[in-house]
N, C-alpha and C positions, 0 to 999 in steps of 0.2 A: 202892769202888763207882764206878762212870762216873758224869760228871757233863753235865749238858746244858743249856748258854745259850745261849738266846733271842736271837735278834736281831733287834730291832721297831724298825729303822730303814723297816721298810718302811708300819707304822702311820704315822708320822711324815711319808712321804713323801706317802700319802692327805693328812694332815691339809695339808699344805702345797700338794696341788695346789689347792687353792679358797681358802686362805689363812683357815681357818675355825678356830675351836677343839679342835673336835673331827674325826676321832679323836684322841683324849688319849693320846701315849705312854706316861705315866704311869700313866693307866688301865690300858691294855695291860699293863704291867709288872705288876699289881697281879694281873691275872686269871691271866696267864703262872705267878705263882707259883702262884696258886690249883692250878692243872695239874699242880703236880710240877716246875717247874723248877728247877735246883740254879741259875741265874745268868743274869742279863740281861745282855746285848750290845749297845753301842750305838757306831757310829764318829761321830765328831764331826768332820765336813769344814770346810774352808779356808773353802769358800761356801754351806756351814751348808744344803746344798739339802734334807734332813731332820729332824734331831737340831742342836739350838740350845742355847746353856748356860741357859736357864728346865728343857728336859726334863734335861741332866746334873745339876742342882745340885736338883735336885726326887725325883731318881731316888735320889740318893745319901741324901737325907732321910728316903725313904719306902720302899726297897726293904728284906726282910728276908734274901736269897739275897745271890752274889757278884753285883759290879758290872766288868763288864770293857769299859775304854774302848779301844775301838780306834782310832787316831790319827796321825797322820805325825810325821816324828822334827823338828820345826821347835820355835823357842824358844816361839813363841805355844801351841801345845797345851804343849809341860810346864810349861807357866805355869798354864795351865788346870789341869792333871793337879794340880800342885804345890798349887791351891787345893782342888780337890775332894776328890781323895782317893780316887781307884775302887780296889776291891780290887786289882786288874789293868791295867796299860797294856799294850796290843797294839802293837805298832810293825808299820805298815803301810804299803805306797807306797801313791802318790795323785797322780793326772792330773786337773787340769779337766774334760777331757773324756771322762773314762774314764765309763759305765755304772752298773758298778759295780767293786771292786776288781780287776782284771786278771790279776794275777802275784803272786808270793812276792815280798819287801822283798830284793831282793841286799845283805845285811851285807859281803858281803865286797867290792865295790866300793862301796861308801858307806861304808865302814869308820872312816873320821874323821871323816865328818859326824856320824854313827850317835852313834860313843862316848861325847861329852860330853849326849847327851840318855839315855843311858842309865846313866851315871852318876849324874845326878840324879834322876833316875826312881827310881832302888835306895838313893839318898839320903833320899829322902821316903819311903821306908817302904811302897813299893809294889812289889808282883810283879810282873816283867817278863815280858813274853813276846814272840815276832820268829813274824809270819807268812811262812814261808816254802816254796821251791820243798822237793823231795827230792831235795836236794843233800846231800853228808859236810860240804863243806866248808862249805854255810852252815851245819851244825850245829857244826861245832867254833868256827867265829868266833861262832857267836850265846853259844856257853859263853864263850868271852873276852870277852864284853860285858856281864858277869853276868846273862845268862839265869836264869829261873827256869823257864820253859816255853817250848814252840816249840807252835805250831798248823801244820801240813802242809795248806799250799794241795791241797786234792782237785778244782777246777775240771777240769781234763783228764782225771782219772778219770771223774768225772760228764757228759762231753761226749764220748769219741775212744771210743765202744762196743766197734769193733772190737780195740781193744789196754787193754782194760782190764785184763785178766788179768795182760797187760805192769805196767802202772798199779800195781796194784795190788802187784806184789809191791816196787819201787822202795818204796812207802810204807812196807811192811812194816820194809824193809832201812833208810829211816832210823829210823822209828819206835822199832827194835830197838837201833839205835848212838846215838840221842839217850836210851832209857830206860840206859841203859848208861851213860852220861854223865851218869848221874844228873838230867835234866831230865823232866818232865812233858811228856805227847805228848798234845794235842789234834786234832782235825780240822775245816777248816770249809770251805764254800765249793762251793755246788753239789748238797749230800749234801739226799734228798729218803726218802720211807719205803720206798723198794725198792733203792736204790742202797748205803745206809746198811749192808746185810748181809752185805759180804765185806771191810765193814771192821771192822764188830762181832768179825772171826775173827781179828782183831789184837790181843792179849793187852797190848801195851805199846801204846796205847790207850788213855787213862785218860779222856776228854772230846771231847764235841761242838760245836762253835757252828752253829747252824741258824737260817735266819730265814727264808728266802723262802716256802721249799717247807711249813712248818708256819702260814706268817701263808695262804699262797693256797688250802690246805686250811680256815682256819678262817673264811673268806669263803665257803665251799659250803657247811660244814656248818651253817654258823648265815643263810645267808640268809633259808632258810626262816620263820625264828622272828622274824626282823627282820620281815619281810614279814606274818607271820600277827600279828605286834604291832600293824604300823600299819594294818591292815586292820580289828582287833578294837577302834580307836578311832573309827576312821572310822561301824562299824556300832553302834557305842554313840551316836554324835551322832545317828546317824539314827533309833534310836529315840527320843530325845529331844525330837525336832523330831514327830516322830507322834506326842508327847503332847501 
């Protein structure tokens, strides 16, 4: 069965632009599974401008689905990893001033940095996984790094409309040599509930990571309810005061 984690670093991001408590990632995580979700997704940046180790070490306590840490390959996160313990580490690049993550992690020019954080990684007893382009050859290095999974950056599928057809079959074509290679083939990055459909037709496939496009749908569909809440307290004071 496919499986679909959550990625509510964007909760996190609300919660951080006012410096408030809430919204609660942890919440988030709590109601995500309520929904059906097989696994939560959270990347843990250098300057922490989301997702902070109070939400990873809280998440790990209290989630009942997988935990998949996406992370840069530096000694400070497997240090983190090595404490927490998430079902999954994502090895992901990562720019100060990137947005959000830009490109697939090039293993094969980072190839000796890479290794020794992925060695420990598979030391502590956690699934590895390498976000990358739809390249052969980062698929064959991410297998010599002991890969357990690859997730296939689909950003340019989800953005270059005109050549996605192009797009799309590149995905297919590693997707198909990385299940062959005996590794698990995810997708993340961009994928929204209309775009999501010509890769659904990809059999070797086995998983999604989603966050934007499913957190900025559940801001329309629940404004309403948020609004008719604080509304229906407002008009309860007001009869109160008419007594």
């Amino acid at each position: 069965m496919r499986k679909l984690s959550v990625n509510i670093d964007h909760i996190a991001t609300l919660r951080q632009a006012r410096k408030e408590p809430v919204p609660d990632p942890v919440h988030a995580a709590f109601l995500v599974e309520l929904g059906g979700a097989d696994g939560i997704t959270v990347h843990l940046r250098t300057d922490r401008r989301h997702i902070n180790e109070r939400d990873l070490e809280l998440l790990r306590k209290t989630i009942k689905t997988e935990l998949n840490l996406e992370m840069a390959a530096t000694k400070e996160m497997l240090e983190i990893a090595q404490r927490v313990k998430p079902d999954v580490v994502t090895l992901v690049p990562e720019r100060p001033d990137e947005l959000t993550t830009e490109g697939g992690l090039d293993v094969v020019k980072n190839y000796q940095r890479i290794k020794p954080i992925a060695e420990q990684v598979k030391k502590a007893g956690i699934r590895l996984s390498f976000f990358i382009e739809t390249d052969i050859k980062q698929v064959q290095t991410v297998k010599s790094l002991y890969a357990d999974q690859i997730e296939i950056n689909t950003n340019q599928y989800t953005k270059d409309i005109k050549n996605q057809s192009k797009i799309i079959k590149k995905i297919e074509k590693t997707a198909r040599y990385a299940h062959q290679k005996g590794l698990l083939v995810h997708c993340g990055h961009g994928i929204d509930y209309w775009n999501i459909q010509p890769i659904l037709q990809i059999s070797e496939v086995s998983g999604f990571s989603i966050g934007f496009s499913i957190i900025a749908r559940a801001v329309m569909i629940g404004l309403k309810q948020a609004v008719q809440d604080m509304k229906n307290i407002i008009r309860e004071s007001n009869i109160t005061e008419e007594k």
